[in-house]
C-alpha positions in Angstrom: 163.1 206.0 33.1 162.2 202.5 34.4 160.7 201.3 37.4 164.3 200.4 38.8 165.1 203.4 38.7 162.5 205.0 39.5 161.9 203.3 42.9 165.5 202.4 43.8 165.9 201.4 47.6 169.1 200.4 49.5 169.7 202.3 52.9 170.7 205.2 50.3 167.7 206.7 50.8 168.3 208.6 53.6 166.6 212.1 54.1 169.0 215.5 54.7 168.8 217.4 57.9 166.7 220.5 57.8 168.3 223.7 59.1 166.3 226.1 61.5 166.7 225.7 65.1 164.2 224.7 67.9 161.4 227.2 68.4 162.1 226.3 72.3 164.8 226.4 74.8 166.0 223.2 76.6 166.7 223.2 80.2 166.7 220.6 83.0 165.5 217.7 82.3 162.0 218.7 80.6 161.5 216.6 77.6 160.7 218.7 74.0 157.2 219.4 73.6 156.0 217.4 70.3 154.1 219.8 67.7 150.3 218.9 67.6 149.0 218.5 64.3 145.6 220.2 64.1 142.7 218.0 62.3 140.1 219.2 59.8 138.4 215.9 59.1 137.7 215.0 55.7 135.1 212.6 54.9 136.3 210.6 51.2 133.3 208.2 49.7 134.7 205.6 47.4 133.0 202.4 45.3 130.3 202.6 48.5 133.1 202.9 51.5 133.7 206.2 53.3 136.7 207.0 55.1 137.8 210.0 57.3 141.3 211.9 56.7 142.1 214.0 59.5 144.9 215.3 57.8 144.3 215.9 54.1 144.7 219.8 54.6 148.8 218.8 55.0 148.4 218.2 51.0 149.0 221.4 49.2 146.6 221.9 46.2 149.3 223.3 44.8 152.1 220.7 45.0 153.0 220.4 41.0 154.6 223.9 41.8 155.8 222.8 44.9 157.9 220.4 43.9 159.8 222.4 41.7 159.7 225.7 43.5 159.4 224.5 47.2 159.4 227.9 48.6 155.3 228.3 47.1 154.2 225.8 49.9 151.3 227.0 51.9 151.9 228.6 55.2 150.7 226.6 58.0 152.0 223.6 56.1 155.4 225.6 56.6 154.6 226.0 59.9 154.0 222.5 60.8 156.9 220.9 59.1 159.6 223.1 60.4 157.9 222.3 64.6 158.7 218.7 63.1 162.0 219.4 62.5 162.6 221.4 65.4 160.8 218.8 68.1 163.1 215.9 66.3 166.4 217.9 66.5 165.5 218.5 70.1 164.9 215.0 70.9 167.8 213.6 68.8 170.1 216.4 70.2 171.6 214.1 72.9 173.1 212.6 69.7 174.8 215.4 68.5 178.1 213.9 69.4 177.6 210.1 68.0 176.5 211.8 64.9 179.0 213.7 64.2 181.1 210.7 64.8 179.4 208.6 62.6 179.7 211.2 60.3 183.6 211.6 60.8 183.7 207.5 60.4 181.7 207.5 57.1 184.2 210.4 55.3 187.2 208.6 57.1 186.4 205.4 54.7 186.0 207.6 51.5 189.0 208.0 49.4 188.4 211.6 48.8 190.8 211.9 45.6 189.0 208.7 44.2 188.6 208.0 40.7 186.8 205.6 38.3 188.9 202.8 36.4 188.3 204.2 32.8 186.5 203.2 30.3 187.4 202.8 26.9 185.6 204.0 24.4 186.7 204.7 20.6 190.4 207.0 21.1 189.9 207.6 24.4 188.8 206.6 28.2 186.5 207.9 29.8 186.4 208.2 33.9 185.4 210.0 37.0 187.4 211.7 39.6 187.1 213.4 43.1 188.8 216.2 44.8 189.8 216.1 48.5 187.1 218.4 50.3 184.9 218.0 46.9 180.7 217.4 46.9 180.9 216.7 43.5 182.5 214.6 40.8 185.1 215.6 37.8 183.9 214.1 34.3 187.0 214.2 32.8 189.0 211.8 29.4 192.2 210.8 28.3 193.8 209.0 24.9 193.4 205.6 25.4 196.4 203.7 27.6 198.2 207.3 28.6 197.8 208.5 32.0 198.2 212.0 31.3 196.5 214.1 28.7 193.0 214.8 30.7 190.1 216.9 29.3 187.7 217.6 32.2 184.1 217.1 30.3 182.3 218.7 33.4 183.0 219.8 37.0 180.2 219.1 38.8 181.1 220.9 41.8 181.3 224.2 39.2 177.5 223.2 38.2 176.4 222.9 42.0 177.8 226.2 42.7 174.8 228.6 44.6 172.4 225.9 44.5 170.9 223.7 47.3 170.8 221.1 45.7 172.1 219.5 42.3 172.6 216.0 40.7 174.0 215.2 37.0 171.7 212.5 35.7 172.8 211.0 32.0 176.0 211.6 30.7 177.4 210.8 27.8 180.0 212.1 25.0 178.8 211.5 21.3 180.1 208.6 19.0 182.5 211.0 17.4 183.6 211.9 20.5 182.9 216.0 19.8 180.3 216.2 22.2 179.6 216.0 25.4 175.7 215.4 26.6 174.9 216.0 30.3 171.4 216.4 32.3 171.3 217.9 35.7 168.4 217.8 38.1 168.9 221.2 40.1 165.9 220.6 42.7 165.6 217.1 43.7 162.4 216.8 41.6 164.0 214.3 39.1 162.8 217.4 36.4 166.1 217.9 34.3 167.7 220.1 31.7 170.2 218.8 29.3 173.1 220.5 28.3 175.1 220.3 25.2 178.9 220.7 25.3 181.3 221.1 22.2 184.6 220.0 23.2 186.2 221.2 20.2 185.4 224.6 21.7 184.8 224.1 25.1 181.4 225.6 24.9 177.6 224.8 25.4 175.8 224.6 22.3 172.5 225.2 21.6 169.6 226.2 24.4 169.2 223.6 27.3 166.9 221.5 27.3 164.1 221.9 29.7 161.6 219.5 31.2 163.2 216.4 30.4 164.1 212.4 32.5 167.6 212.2 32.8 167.7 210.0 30.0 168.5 211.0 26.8 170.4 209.2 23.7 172.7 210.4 20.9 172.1 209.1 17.5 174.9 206.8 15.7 176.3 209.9 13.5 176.4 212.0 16.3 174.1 214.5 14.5 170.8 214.1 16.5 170.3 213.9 20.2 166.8 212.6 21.6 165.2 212.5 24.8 162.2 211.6 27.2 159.8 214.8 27.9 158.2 215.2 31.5 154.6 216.4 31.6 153.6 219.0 34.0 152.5 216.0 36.7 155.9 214.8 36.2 155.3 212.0 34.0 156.9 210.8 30.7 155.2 211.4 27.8 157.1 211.9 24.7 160.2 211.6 22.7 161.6 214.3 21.2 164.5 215.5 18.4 166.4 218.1 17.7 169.7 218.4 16.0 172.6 218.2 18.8 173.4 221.8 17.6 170.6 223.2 18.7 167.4 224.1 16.8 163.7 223.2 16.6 162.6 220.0 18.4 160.7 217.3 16.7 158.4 214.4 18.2 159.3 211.1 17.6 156.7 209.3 19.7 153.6 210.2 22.3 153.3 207.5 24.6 149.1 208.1 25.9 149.1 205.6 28.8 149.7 207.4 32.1 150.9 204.1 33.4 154.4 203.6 30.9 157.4 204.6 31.5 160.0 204.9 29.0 163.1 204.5 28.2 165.5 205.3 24.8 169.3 204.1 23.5 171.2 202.6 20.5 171.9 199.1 20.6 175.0 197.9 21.3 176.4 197.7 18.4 175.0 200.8 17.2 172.7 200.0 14.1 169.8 200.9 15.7 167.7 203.5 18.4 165.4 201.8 20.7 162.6 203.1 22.2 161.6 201.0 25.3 157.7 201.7 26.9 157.1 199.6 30.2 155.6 198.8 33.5 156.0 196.6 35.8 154.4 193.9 33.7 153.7 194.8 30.2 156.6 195.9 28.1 157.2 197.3 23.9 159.6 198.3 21.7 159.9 200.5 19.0 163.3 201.0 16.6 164.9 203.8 14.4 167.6 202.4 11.9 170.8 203.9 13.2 172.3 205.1 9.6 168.7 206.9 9.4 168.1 208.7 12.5 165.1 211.1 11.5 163.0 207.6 10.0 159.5 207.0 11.9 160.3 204.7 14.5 158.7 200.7 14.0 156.9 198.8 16.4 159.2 195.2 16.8 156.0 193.3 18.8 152.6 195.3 20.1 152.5 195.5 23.8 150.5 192.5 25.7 149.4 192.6 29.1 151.8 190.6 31.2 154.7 190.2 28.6 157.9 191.8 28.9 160.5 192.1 26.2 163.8 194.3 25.7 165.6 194.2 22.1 169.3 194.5 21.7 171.1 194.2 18.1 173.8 191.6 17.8 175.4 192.7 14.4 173.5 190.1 11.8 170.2 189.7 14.4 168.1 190.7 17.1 168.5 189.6 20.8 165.2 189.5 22.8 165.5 189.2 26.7 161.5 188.1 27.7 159.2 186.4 29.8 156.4 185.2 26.8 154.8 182.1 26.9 155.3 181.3 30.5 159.2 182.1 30.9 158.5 183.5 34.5 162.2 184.2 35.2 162.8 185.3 31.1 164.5 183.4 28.6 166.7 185.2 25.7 165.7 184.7 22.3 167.1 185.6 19.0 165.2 186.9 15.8 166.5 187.9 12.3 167.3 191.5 11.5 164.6 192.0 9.1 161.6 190.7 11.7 162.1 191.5 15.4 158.4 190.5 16.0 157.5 187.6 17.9 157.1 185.8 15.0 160.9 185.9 14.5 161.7 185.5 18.1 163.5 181.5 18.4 164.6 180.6 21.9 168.5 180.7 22.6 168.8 180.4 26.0 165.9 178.6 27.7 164.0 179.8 30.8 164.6 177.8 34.4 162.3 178.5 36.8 164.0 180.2 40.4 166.8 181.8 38.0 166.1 185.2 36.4 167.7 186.3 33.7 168.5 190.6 34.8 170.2 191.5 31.5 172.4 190.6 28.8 175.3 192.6 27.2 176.2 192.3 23.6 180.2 192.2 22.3 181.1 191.5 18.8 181.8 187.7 19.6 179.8 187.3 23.0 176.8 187.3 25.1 177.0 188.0 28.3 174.0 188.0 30.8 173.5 188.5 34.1 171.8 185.7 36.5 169.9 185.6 40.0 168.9 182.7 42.2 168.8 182.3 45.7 169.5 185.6 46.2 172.9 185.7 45.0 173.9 186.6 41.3 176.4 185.5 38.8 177.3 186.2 35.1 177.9 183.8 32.1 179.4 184.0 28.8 178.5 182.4 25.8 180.6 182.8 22.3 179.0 182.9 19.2 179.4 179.1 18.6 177.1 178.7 21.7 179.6 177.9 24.5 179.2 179.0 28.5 181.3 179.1 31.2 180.2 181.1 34.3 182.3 183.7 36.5 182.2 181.9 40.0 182.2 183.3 43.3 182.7 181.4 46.8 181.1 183.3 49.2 177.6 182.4 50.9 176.0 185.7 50.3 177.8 188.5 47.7 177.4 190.5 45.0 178.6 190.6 41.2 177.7 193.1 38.6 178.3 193.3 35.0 179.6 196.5 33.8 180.2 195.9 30.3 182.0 198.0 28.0 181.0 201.1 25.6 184.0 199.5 22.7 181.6 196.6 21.0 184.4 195.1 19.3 186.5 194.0 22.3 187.1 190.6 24.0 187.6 192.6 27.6 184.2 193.3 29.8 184.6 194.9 33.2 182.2 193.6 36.3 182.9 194.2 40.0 182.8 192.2 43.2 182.0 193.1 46.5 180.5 191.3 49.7 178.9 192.2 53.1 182.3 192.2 54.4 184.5 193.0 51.4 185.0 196.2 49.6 184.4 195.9 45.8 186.9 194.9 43.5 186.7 195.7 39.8 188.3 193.1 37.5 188.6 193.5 33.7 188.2 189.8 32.3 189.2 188.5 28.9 186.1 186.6 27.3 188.4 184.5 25.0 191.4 183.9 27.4 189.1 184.0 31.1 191.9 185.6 32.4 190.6 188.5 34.8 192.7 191.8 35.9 192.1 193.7 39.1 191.7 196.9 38.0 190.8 198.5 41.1 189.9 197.9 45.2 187.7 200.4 46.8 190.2 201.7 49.4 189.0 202.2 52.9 191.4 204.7 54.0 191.0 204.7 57.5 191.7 200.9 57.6 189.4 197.8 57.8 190.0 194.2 57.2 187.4 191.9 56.0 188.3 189.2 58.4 187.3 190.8 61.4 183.8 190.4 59.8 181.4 187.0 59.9 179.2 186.8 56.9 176.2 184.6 57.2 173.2 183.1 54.8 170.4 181.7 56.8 166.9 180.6 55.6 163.4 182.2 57.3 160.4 180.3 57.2 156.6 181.5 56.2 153.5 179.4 57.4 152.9 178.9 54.1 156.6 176.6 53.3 158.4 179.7 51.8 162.0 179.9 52.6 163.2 183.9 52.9 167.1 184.1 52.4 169.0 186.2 55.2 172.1 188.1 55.0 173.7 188.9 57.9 176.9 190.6 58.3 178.2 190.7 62.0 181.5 191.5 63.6 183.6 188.6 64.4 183.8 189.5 68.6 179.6 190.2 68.5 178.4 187.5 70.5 174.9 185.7 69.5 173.1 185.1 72.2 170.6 187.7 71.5 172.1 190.4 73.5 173.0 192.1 70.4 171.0 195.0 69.0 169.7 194.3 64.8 169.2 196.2 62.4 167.0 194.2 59.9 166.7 196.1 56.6 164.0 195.0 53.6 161.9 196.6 50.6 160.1 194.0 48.6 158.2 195.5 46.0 158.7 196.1 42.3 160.6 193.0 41.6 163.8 194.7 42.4 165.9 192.9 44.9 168.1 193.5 47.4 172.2 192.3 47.1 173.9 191.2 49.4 176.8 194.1 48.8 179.3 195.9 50.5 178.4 199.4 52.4 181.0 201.4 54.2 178.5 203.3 55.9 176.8 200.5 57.9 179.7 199.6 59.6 179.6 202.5 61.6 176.6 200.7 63.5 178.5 197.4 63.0 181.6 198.5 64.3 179.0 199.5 67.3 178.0 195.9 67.8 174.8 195.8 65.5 174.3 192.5 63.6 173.0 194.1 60.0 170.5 191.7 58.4 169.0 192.2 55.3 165.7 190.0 54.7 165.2 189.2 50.9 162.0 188.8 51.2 158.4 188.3 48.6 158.1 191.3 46.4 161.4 191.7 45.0 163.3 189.0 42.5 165.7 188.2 44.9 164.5 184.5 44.2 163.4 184.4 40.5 160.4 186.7 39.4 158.0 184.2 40.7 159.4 185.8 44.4 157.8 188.9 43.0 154.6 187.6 41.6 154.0 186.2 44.5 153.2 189.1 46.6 152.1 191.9 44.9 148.0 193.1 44.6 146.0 190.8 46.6 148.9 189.0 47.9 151.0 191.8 49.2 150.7 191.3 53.0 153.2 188.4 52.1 155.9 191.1 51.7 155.2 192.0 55.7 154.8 188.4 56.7 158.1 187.6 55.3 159.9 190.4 56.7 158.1 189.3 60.3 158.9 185.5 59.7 162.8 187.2 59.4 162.8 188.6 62.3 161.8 185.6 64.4 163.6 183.6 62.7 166.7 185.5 63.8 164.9 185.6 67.6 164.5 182.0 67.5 168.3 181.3 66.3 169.1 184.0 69.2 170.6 186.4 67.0 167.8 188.5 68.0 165.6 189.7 71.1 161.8 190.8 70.4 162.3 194.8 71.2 165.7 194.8 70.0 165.6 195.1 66.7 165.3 198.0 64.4 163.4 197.9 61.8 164.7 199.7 57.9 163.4 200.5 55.1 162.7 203.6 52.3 160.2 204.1 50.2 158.3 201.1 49.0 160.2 199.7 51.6 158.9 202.5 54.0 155.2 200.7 53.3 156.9 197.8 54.8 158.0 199.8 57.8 154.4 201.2 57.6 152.8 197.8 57.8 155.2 195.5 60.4 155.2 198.7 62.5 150.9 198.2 62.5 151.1 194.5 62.8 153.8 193.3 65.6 155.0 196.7 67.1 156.1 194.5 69.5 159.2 193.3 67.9 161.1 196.5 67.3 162.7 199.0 69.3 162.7 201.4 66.6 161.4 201.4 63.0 163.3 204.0 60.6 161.3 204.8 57.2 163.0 206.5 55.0 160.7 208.8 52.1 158.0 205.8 53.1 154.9 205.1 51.1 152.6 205.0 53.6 149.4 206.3 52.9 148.4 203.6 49.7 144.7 204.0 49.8 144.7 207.6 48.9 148.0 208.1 47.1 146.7 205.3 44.9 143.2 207.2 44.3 144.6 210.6 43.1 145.0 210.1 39.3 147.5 213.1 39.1 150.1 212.1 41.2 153.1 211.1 39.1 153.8 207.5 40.4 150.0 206.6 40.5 148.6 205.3 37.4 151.9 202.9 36.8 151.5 201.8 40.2 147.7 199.8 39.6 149.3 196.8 38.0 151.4 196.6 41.5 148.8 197.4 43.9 145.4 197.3 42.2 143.0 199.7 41.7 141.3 201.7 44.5 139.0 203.2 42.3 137.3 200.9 40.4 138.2 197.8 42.2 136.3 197.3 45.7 137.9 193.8 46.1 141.3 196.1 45.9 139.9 198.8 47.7 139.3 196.4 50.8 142.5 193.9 50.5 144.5 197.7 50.3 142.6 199.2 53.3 143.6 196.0 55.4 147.1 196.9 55.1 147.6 200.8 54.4 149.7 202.1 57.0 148.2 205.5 57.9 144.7 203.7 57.8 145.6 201.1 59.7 147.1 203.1 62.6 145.0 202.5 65.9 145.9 202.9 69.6 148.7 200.6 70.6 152.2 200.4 72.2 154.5 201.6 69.0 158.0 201.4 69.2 159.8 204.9 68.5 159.5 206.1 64.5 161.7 208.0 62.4 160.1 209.1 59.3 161.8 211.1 56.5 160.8 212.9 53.6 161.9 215.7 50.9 159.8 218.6 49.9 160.2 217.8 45.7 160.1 214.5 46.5 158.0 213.6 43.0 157.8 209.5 44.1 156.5 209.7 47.8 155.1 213.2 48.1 155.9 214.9 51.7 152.8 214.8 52.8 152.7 211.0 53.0 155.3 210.8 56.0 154.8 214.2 57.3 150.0 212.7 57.9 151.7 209.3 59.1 153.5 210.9 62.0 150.7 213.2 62.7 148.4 210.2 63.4 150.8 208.1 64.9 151.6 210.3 68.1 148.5 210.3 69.6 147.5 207.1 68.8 150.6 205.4 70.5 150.3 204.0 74.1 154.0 203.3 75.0 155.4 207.1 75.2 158.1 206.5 72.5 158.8 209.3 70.7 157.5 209.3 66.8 160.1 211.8 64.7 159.6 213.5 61.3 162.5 214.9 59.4 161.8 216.6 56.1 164.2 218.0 53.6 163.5 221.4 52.7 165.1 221.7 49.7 165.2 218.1 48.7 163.5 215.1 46.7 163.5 211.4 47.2 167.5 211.0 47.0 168.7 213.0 50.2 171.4 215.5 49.6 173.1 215.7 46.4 176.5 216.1 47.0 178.6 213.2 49.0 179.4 214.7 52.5 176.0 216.2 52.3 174.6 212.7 52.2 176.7 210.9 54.9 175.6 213.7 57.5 172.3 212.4 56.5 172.8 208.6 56.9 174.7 209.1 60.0 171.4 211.4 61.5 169.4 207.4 60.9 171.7 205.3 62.2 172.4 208.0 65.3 168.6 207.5 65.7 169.0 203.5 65.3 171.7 203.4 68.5 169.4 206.1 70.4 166.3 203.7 70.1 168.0 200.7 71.3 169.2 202.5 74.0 166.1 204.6 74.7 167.7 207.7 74.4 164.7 209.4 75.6 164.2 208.0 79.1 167.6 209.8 79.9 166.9 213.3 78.0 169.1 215.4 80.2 
């Protein structure tokens, strides 16, 4: 699993309501009693420094069990979290109503009976389809170009039967099309088991697979299935074997860095098995020759610090995506068959600086690759012979996407479409003729027409002459004259950035007359990978600055009022939220932080938390560093929490959350409330049963959503001065 994944963001991560009711009775006008978190202070020495945790006891000792069995947590840890969750439904009660009509709003724009546009692959297409009233999707095929004919590979809905909580990572049906390979995560601790289908018979073959990513990869003949082993602190490991059958299991490789992850596939056009071992910075890859499935796999280019590279197969030679020898933004190169190393690598398409190459897709007769710059993306094809032509767009801030397809020998790849204001459109487009299909519009059934929407770009400045792209999406008849409430939304880290896409769900607080804004700001790629080298270790408080410089930007253009603004972000992006909430409280009415990494300084000192030693090349090192120790200290969220006039906090969190543990929002909030000096209320809502991706099935997770952006209109509004 890579980084991307394994930190996604987008306002999807929203937390699920817990159930339990308030341990106390409402009556008159008396305000909900807030729990009070006792402190046991803990006194932590570190490269000379000491530092006191009031609230380390919230940790349970215990919490690689937890995770996967949350019902072992310790008692008065229990105890605490559930007074969270009944204090915050108390407070957030008055919003009963608004969110079940957000709610309502969010399933009214879902077509319930939705499907996928299929995708061909071999004698079939392959596709996904919805029930009305459904959680959970249909994996289903039928021959290629009939409409009729289905085989339903696997109801999920059947799968999530009796369980809180259940997701289907990796799917996929073998190259001979007799099998059917599925992983399910059952707990929201991203710990999976992969099934084995025979579709011949209809039955599972073989016993599951147990302790496993969601990644896994089926070998060219179909014979051999491989995946990605998780260790008991939740980390990848190793590859392993086994026939798809069933049978003893085989390592292919042990990975001994803590700090890779790892990732495995067949190349596109299937002559080889790839095993790719990253972080953030430093990538390798190792191959298995497709017609020889069981061979040792071979090292292409030994890993250097700082130099990524990912290895596709283009028929008669290898295609290297990279960022060696100063190609900040990557350049692709191409290398014969026989020597993938570096020494084979000869540049094809050069780097330019500002314009990141995200990823290429191999066809029979084309390259296709995926570009950002300026925060807005866009995909070019290049024939064999060496000619480009682009797929353009006219819009000042959208989003494209290659899809691809699974056929190799086709001329047809599939991407989609979609804007702030417009749903997306999937198109089917003809490499050799440029003619494009629409294949599909999301449809919005309870009505809504893009034009009724204004979508902006506009261009923050940083003291330092950086220029932070904008997105803003507002409705037509919201006036700006800074009466309007904001909702300004950002994560910066990783590299990954933000698009500027389409979202049904945030037009229930659109519709409402919120400007949305989302700031792409220092941290992620949004403007090259320099954007992301650029604040990251020692240069991270960038990340905050930008988002701050965003937000009075849009003040000084009077989009915005200081105190009106709500502040979004989840997980790395809940750091953020951490940090601008510590360093200009003054400019928000509300700051929502979803599963938020908030307490740096010790997360990143415990070795054998799962995200921690892959993190260092992002953060630094706490524990050896001091330099790192100090410049992390400076901005830590929890640490840097001191008495001043907060706005009101939401923070969220899951119980097997395996990315940003519970504990992390559950000590934030604890310090928070009685440090604050303005009386605005500080909320904690944690999942009990799960991780870092909210609910798991659809309706689940729009109750969810709808819970944050009730809280977003309720802190405008201050919701709490009229508690009835």
């Amino acid at each position: 699993m890579n980084r991307r994944q394994m930190l996604v963001s987008s306002a999807a991560l929203a937390t699920a309501a817990a159930s339990g009711t308030p341990a106390f009775a409402q009556s008159g006008t008396s305000m909900p009693v807030p729990p009070v978190a006792r402190r046991i202070p803990v006194t932590i020495e570190q490269l000379g420094r000491t530092r006191i945790d009031d609230y380390q006891w919230m940790k349970d000792d215990n919490w690689q069990n937890v995770l996967r069995d949350p019902s072992l947590i310790k008692a008065d840890v229990r105890e605490h979290l559930e007074a969270e969750n009944a204090y915050r439904e108390a407070m957030l009660a008055p919003t009963a109503d608004l969110q079940e009509a957000m709610f309502q709003e969010m399933r009214g724009r879902i077509k319930e009976d939705d499907s996928s546009v299929p995708s061909p692959y071999g004698p079939w297409e392959y596709y996904t389809r919805f029930e009305t009233g459904a959680q959970h999707p249909f994996y289903c095929r039928r021959p290629k170009g009939q409409t009729d004919g289905e085989q339903v590979l696997l109801d999920a809905n059947a799968l999530a039967e009796g369980k809180d909580y259940s997701s289907v990572g990796g799917t996929s049906p073998s190259p001979d099309h007799r099998y059917f390979v599925y992983a399910e995560d059952d707990q929201g601790s991203e710990v999976y088991k992969i099934y084995v289908k025979d579709l011949t018979t209809g039955q599972l073959i073989g016993d599951p697979i147990g302790d496993a990513t969601g990644d896994f990869s089926i070998a060219p003949d179909s014979q051999w299935l491989f995946w990605i082993n998780r260790d008991d602190n939740g980390r990848p490991d190793k590859i392993f074997r086994r026939p798809i059958t069933g049978g003893d299991r085989a390592l292919v490789y042990e990975e001994t860095d803590d700090g890779m992850f790892m990732g495995i596939g067949r190349t596109s056009d299937d002559a080889f098995i790839i095993i790719g071992i990253q972080n953030q910075e430093t990538g390798e890859a190792r191959y298995i020759p497709g017609n020889d499935p069981t061979a040792t796999p071979t090292l292409a280019e030994a890993r250097v610090e700082g130099t990524l590279y990912d290895l596709d197969h283009w028929s008669d030679r290898w295609i290297i995506r990279t960022n060696a020898d100063g190609a900040v933004d990557f350049k692709i190169c191409e290398a014969p068959t026989d020597n993938p190393g570096k020494s084979g690598w000869r540049d094809l398409i050069p780097f330019t600086a500002g314009k990141i190459i995200e990823g290429v897709g191999l066809f029979q007769d084309w390259l296709v690759r995926q570009e950002r710059a300026d925060a807005n993306t866009r995909i070019v094809v290049r024939s064999r012979a060496g000619e480009e032509h682009a797929i353009a767009v006219d819009e000042p801030a959208y989003a494209l996407g290659v899809q691809g397809s699974r056929d190799y020998a086709t001329n047809v790849t599939r991407y989609t479409y979609n804007s702030m204001a417009r749903p997306t459109e999937t198109y089917d487009y003809d490499m050799a003729t440029r003619q494009r299909t629409l294949r599909k519009t999301q449809e919005i059934p309870s009505g809504h027409n893009p034009g009724d929407y204004i979508v902006e770009r506009m261009e923050a400045p940083h003291a330092d002459g950086a220029m932070v792209p904008i997105s803003i999406l507002r409705r037509r008849d919201t006036p700006v004259d800074g009466s309007a409430p904001v909702l300004l939304y950002g994560y910066g880290s990783y590299g990954i950035p933000m698009s500027a896409s389409f979202s049904a769900n945030r037009l229930s607080l659109v519709n409402r007359g919120f400007i949305y804004a989302i700031a792409h700001i220092r941290g992620g790629s949004d403007k090259g990978w320099g954007w992301f080298l650029a604040a990251r270790r020692m240069t991270k408080k960038k990340t905050f600055e930008d988002f701050i410089a965003c937000a009075e930007h849009l003040i000084a253009r009077n989009y915005a009022t200081a105190g009106k603004i709500v502040a979004h972000g989840g997980s790395a992006g809940g750091m953020l939220m951490g940090a601008v909430n510590n360093m200009r409280p003054d400019l928000w009415a509300g700051v929502l932080a979803n599963v938020p990494f908030v307490d740096v300084i010790n997360t990143m000192s415990d070795t054998s938390l799962p995200l921690t030693p892959p993190e260092w090349p992002e953060w630094g090192n706490p524990i050896e560093d001091a330099d790192a120790y100090d410049y992390m200290m400076s901005y830590s969220p929890y640490d840097q929490v001191e008495a001043k006039a907060y706005p009101a906090v939401l923070a969220t969190g899951g119980l097997s959350d395996p990315r940003v543990t519970y504990w992390e929002p559950e000590k934030w909030v604890a310090r928070l409330r009685p440090a604050t000096t303005s009386g605005n209320p500080v909320l904690l809502k944690i999942n009990m049963t799960a991780g870092h991706f909210a609910s798991s099935g659809r309706f689940d997770y729009l109750r969810d959503i709808a819970h944050d952006y009730a809280f977003c209109v309720w802190a405008i509004a201050r919701g709490w001065e009229h508690h009835h």
